[in-house]
C-alpha positions in Angstrom: 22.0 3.4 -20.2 25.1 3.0 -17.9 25.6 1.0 -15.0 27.7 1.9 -12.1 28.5 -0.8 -9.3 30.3 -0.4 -6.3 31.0 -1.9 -2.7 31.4 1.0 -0.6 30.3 4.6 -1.0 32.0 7.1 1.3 31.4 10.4 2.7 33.9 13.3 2.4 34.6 12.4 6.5 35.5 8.9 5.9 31.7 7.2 7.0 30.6 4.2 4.8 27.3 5.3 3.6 26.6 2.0 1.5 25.7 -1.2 3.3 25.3 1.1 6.7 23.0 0.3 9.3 19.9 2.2 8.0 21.0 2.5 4.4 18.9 1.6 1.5 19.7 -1.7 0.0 17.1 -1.7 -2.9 13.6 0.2 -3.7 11.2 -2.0 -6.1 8.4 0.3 -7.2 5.1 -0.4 -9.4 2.2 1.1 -10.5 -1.2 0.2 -11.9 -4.1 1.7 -14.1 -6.4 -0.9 -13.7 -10.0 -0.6 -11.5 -10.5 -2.5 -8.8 -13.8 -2.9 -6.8 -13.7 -4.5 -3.2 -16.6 -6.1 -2.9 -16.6 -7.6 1.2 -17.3 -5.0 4.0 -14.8 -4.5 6.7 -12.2 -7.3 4.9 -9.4 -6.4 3.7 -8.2 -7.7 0.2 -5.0 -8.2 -1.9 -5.2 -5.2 -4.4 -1.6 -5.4 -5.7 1.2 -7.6 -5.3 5.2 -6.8 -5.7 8.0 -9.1 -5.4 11.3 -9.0 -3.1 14.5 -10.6 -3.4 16.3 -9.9 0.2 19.2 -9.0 0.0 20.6 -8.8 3.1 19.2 -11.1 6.3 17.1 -9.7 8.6 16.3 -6.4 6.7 13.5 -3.6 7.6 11.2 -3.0 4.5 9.4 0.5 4.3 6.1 -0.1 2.4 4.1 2.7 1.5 1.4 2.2 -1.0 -1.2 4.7 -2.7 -4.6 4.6 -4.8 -7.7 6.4 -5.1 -10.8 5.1 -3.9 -14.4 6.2 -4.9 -17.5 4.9 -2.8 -20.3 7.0 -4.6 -23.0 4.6 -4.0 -26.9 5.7 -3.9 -28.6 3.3 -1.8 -32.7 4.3 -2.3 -32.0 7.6 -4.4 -29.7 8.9 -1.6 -26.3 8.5 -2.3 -23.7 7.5 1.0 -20.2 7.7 0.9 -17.8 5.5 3.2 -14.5 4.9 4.9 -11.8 2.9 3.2 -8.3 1.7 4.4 -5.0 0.5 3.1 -3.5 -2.3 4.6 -0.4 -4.9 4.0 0.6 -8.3 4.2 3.4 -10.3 3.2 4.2 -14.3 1.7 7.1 -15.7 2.8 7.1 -19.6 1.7 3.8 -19.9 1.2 2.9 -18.7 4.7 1.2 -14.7 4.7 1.2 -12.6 7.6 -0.8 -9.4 7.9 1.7 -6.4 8.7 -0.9 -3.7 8.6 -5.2 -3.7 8.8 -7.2 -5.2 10.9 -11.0 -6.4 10.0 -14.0 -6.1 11.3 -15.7 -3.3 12.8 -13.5 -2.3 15.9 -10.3 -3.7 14.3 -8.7 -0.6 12.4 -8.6 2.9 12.1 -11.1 3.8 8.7 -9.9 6.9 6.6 -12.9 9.0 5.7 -13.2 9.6 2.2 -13.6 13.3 1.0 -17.0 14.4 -1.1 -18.7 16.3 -3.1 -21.9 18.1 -2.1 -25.6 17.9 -4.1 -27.6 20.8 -4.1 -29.7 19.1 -1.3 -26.6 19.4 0.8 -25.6 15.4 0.2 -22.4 14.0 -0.5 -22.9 12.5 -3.7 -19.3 11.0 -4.4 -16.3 10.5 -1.8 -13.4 10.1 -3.3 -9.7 10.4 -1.8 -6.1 9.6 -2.4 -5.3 6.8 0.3 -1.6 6.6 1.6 -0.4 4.3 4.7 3.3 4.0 5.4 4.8 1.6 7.8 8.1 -0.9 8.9 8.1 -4.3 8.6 11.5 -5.9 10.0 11.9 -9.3 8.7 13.8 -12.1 9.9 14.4 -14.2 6.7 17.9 -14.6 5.5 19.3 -13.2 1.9 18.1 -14.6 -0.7 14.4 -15.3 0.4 11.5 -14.2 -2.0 8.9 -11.9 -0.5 6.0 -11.0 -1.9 4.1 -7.7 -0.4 0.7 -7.3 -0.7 -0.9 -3.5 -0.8 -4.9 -4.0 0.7 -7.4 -2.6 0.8 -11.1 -2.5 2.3 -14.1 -0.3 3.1 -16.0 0.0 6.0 -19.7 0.6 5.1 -20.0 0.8 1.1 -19.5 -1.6 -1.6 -17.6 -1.3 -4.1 -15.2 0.4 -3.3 -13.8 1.2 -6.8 -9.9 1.5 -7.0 -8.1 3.5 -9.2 -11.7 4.3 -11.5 -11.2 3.5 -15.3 -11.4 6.8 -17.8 -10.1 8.8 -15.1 -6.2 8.9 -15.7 -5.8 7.6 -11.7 -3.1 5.3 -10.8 -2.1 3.2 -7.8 1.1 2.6 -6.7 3.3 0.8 -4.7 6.9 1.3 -3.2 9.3 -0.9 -1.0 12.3 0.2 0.0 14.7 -2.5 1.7 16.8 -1.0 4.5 19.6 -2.5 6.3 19.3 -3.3 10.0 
């Protein structure tokens, strides 16, 4: 493996495309194969964690997280499927704030989850592939360790499973630091 470091990087026109307003200072990316069932209606909860060195101050961060959520669930012999959502937080210090999901019942937008259909005409399983970019612009200097959380929460059925075992399915998780 080689390693190439450099200050600057320049276009063919002379523009500084390296440490640039808007240029990508770092991406941390990881992935998962584990299951993961949420068990608490309409509350969102830390699925998957990923930590951040800044390093520049007052950086934008572009999280976009993925997994696959199955709420199959037979409630009296009929099955029900339900809504599920990402959301995100982030630890600075010790102190988490909530970047993206809301709880409760009118606090966020649920996903639906996709299904397959019985021969009676129920959905039996809903299953879909969840994805929910978004900005957070932080105001802690170079340096500072951040730790992002991906979410996640269902509306009307527990579990939720996450990323099912036996299945090959994998959840992910991307951050991509970006210079203000």
């Amino acid at each position: 493996m080689s390693t190439l470091k450099t200050n600057t990087i320049q276009t063919v026109a002379g523009k500084t495309i390296l440490g640039s307003t808007g240029s990508i200072l770092q991406v941390v990316y990881g992935e998962d194969t584990s299951q993961f069932d949420v068990t608490v209606l309409r509350s969102y909860q830390v699925y998957y964690s990923l930590n951040v060195t800044a390093i520049a101050n007052n950086s934008r961060y572009v999280l976009d997280g993925f997994f696959t959520g199955w709420s199959g669930v037979s409630l009296g012999g009929d099955f029900r499927y339900g809504r599920s959502n990402i959301g995100y937080s982030v630890t600075i210090s010790g102190s988490t704030t909530r970047i993206l999901g809301v709880d409760g019942i009118n606090g966020d937008s649920w996903a639906q989850t996709s299904g397959a259909i019985d021969s009676f005409g129920r959905v039996i399983v809903g299953q879909a592939l969840h994805s929910r970019p978004v900005v957070y612009t932080s105001t802690s200097p170079a340096g500072t360790l951040l730790t992002f959380n991906l979410l996640a929460a269902s509306y009307e059925v527990v579990p939720l499973r996450l990323t099912t075992s036996g299945f090959g399915q994998k959840s992910g998780f991307t951050i991509m630091e970006v210079s203000a």
